[in-house]
N, C-alpha and C positions, 0 to 999 in steps of 0.2 A: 400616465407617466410615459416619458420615451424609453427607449430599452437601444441597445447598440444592435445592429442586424448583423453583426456580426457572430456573435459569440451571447447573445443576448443576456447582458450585463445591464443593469437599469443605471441611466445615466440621469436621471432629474426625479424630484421627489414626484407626488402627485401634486398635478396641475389643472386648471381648467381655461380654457378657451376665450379671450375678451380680443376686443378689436382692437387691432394695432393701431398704437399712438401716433397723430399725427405731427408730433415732432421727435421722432424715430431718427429721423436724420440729421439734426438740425439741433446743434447745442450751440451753449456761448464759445467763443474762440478763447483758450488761454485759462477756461477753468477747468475746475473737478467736477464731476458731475455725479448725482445719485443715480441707483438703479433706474433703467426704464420702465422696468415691468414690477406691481407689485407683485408681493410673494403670493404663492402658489397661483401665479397664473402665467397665459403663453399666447402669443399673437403669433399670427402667419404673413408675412411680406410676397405678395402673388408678382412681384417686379421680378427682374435681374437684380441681384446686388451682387457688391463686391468682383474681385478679379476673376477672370483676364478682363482687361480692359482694351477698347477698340478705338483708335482716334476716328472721327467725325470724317476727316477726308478719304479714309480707308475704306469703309464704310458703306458713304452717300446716301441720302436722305430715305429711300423706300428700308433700306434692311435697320437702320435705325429707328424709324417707326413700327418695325417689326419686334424691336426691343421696346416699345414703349413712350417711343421718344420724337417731339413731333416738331423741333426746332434745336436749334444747331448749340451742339457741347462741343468742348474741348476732346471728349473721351465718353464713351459710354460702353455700360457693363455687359457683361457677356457671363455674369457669373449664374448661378444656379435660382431659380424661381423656386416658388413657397420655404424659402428657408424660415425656421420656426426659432422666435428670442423670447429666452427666458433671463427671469434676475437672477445672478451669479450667486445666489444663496442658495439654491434651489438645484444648481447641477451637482452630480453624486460621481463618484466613481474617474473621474478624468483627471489627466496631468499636463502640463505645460510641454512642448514640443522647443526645447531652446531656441533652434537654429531658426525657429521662425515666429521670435518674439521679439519683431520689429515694435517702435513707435517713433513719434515724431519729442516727446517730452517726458512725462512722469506717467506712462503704461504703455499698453501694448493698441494697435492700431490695425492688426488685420491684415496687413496690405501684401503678404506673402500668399495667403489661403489660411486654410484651418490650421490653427494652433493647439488646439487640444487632442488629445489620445485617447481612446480607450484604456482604461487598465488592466482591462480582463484579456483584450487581446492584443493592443497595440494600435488600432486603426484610428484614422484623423477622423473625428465625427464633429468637430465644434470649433467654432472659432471666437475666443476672449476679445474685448474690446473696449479699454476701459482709461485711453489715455485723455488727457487736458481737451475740452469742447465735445467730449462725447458723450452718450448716456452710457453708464456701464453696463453693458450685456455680455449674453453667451447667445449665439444663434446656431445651431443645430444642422448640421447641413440635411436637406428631406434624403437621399440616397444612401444617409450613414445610420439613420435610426429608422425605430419601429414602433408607434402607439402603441400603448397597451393599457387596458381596466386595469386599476390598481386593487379595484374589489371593495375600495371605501364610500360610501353612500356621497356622493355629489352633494352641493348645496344651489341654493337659489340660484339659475342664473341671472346676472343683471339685464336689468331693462329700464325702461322709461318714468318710474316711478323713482329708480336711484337718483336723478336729478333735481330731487324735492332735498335731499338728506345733506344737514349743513357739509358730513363732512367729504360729498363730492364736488364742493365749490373749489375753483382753486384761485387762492388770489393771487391778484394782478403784482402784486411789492412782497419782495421778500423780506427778510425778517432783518434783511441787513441794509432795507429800504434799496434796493435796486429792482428793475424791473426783473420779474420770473421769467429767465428764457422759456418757459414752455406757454407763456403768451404771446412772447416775440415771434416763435415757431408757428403757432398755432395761430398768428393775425398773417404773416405771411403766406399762409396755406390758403386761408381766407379770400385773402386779398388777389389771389390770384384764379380762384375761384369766382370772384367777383367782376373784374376784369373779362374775365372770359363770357360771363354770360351775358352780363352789358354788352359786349359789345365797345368797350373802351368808350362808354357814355356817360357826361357826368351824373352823379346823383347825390339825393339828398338822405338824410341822416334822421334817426328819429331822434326829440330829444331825452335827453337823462345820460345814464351810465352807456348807451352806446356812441354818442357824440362825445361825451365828456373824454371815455377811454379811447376809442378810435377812432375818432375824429382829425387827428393829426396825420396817424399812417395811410388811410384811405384819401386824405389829400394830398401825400406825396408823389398816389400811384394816378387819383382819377380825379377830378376838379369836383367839389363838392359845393350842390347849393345851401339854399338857407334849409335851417335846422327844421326838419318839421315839427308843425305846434308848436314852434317859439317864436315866427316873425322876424328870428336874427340875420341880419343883411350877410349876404355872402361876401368871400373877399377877408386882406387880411385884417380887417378890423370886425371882426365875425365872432371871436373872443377865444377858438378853438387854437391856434395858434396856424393857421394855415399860410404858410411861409414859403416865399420861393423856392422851389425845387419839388414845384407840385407837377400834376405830368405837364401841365398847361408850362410851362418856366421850364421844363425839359425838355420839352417838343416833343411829348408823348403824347402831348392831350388829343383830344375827340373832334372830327370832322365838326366843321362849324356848322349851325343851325340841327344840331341834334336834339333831341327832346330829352329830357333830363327824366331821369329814372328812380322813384322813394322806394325805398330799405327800408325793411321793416324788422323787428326780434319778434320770432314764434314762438311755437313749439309748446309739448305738452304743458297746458292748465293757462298757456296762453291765447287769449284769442284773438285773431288778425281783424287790424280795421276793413270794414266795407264803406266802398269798393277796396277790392285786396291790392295790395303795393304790388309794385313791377318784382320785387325781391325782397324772398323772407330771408333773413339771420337765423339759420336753426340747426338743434345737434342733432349731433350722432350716433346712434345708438351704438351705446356701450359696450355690447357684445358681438353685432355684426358691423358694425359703422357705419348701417345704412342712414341717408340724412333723413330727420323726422318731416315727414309731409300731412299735411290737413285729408281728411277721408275725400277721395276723389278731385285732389286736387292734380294740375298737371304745372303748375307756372314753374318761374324759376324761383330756386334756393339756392343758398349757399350753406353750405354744411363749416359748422364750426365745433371744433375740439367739444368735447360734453361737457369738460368739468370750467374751459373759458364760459361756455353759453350757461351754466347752472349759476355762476355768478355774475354773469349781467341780469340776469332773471330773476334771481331770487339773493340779492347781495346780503341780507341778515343784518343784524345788528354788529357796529363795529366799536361800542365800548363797551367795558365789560361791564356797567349796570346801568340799563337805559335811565335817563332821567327828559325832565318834562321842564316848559317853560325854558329861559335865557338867564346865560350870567348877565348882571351888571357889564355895562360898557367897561372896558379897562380890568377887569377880573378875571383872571388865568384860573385853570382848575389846576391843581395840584395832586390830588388823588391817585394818578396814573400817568405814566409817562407819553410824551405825542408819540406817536407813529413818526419812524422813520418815512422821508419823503423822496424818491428819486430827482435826480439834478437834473435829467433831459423830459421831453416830453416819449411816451411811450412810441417806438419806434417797430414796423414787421423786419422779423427776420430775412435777409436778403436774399442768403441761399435757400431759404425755405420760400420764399416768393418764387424764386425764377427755377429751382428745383422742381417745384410743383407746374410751373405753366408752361414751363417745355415738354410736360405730359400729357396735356391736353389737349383734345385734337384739334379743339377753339381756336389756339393758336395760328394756324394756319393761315386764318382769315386775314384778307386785305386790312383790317382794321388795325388789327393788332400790330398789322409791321413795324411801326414806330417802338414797340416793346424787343421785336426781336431784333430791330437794329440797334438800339441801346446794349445790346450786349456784344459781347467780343464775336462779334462774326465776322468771318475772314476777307 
C-alpha cells in the first residue's frame, strides 16, 4: 500500500505491481471510460507526465530528447517521472482540492497538478482524472507518498502462463458492437513499434485473425504485400480492404526497391516458422512489460498489449454451444442473437500511434522523415 510521507496516513488499499497498460494515454474522444487499472493493482509511468508543460521551440531538440522525446510536439512534459496509477476504488483517505478541478466535459482532467489532499494532513499527493476519453485514474505523485508492506500474504504474481486463461483475452467489439478503444490504443502503439524497426518497409501479414483484424490499420501506415500462406494478390482487390490512404497514397511509403519484410504472431506455446520471419507480433509480459523473446533469440519484435496478442492467439470459442457440421443454405439459427458488428473497418489509434513514435529513437532516421513531416512541424 502507499501511505502519505507526510503525516503517514495510508492513502490506497493494498495493491500489487503489474505493467502499465499500453493505452494509458490513449482513450476514445468524447466518451466515459472504465477504470484503467484493475482493483488492487498499481503500474509505474518511468516518462514525464502531466504539467508544466514546455513548447517544442522553447526548448529545441537535445533537451527534448532529454525528456524522452525524439521528434517534434507542440508541447512536452516537464512533469514528475515514475508517478504511480491506481483505480479510483482503491484510494483511501483523500479529498478533492476544488480550485483545481478543472475539465474539459463531464470530470476532471489534471491540467492544473494534483488535485487530491491528504486528510490527515492536508498535502496535494494525487491527481483524479476521470473526464470524457480518459481511463479513469488516480496517479500518486512519487515525492508525495511512501510504499509500505501491508503484512497481507501476496498472491501469484502474473506471468506468461496468464495468457492461456480465457479471461485475459480481450476482445476486439464491444458489447455495443464498436471497436474496443483499448485495441485502437494498443494497434497504434504497435504500429508504431512496427514502423520503426522496419525501417518504413513494406511487409507482409500472416494469414487468419492477424490479417483479418489488422490488416487494414498496418495498411494505412506501411504498404503491405500478399497475405502470407494465402497467395492473395496485393493491392486493393486483396480483400483486406487496403484503400487509399495507405503510406504509399500518402507519400509516406518506403524508398523504392526495398525488400519487403514477413510478420510473424509468437509468443508463449507458439512456435515461429523456420527460417524465422524478419518480425515477430508478440506480448508483453504482464507484470514487467517486458516483450516475450524465443530463448536466445536477438531479431526484431514488436511488443503488443498482452490481453490484444492472448486473443489473436488463442481467440476461443465464440458461440455459446459449439456445434458441428452446416445449416442448410437459406437457414438462420435462431437460438441466440448475432453479435453486434462494427460499421468501419478497425482503425490504430492516432494519438497513440504518433504519441509512441516520437519516443523512439528510430524516429530520427532519414527513413522515417516522411512520418515526421506528416505531422504539424513548423
Amino acid at each position: 500500500m502507499f501511505t502519505c510521507a507526510g503525516c503517514g496516513t495510508e492513502l490506497t488499499a493494498p495493491v500489487s505491481r503489474v505493467a502499465l497498460p499500453v493505452h494509458t494515454h490513449y482513450g476514445a474522444w468524447e466518451e466515459l471510460h472504465p477504470p484503467l487499472m484493475e482493483p488492487a493493482t498499481y503500474a509505474v509511468e518511468p516518462l514525464p507526465t502531466g504539467p508544466p508543460w514546455r513548447r517544442w521551440e522553447e526548448i529545441g531538440e537535445d533537451e527534448a530528447a532529454r525528456q524522452g522525446v525524439y521528434a517534434w510536439v507542440y508541447s512536452v512534459s516537464f512533469g514528475a517521472r515514475n508517478r504511480i496509477v491506481i483505480a479510483p476504488g482503491d484510494s483511501r483517505s483523500m479529498s478533492l482540492i476544488p480550485e483545481k478541478c478543472a475539465g474539459d466535459c463531464r470530470g476532471v482532467d489534471g491540467r492544473d497538478g494534483p488535485n487530491l489532499a491528504c486528510e490527515g494532513c492536508g498535502r496535494a499527493v494525487a491527481t483524479r482524472r476521470d473526464d470524457c476519453g480518459m481511463w479513469q485514474t488516480v496517479w500518486l505523485e512519487p515525492d508525495a507518498v511512501e510504499r509500505r508492506l501491508s503484512g497481507l500474504p501476496a498472491g501469484p504474481p502474473p506471468g506468461w502462463d496468464d495468457l492461456e486463461h480465457a479471461e485475459h483475452r480481450v476482445p476486439p467489439v464491444e458489447p455495443d458492437g464498436s471497436w474496443s478503444p483499448r485495441w485502437e490504443a494498443a494497434l497504434g502503439v504497435a504500429l508504431a513499434h512496427l514502423v520503426a524497426v522496419t525501417g518504413n518497409r513494406p511487409v507482409t501479414l500472416p494469414a487468419g485473425p492477424v490479417a483479418e483484424l489488422l490488416g487494414h490499420a498496418v495498411a494505412r501506415r506501411l504498404p503491405v504485400g500478399p497475405v502470407s500462406g494465402s497467395g492473395t494478390a496485393a493491392g486493393p482487390e486483396a480483400g483486406l480492404g487496403f484503400v487509399s490512404g495507405s503510406g504509399i497514397a500518402a507519400g509516406i511509403g518506403p524508398e523504392a526497391g526495398l525488400a519487403t519484410w514477413s510478420v510473424w504472431l509468437a509468443g508463449p506455446g507458439i512456435r515461429a516458422p523456420r527460417p524465422r520471419p524478419d518480425v515477430l507480433l508478440v506480448p508483453r509480459h504482464p507484470l514487467t512489460g517486458d516483450p516475450w523473446r524465443p530463448p536466445g533469440d536477438e531479431g526484431a519484435v514488436v511488443p503488443l498489449d498482452s490481453g490484444v496478442w492472448a486473443y489473436l492467439a488463442h481467440p476461443g470459442e465464440t458461440s455459446p454451444l459449439p456445434a458441428t457440421g452446416v445449416l442448410p443454405e437459406g437457414v438462420l439459427r435462431d437460438d441466440y442473437p448475432l453479435p453486434q458488428r462494427p460499421w468501419r473497418l478497425l482503425a490504430a489509434d492516432r494519438h497513440a500511434f504518433e504519441g509512441t513514435l516520437v519516443r523512439l529513437p528510430a524516429v530520427r532516421h532519414p527513413r522515417l522523415r516522411g512520418f515526421r513531416d506528416a505531422r504539424h512541424t513548423p
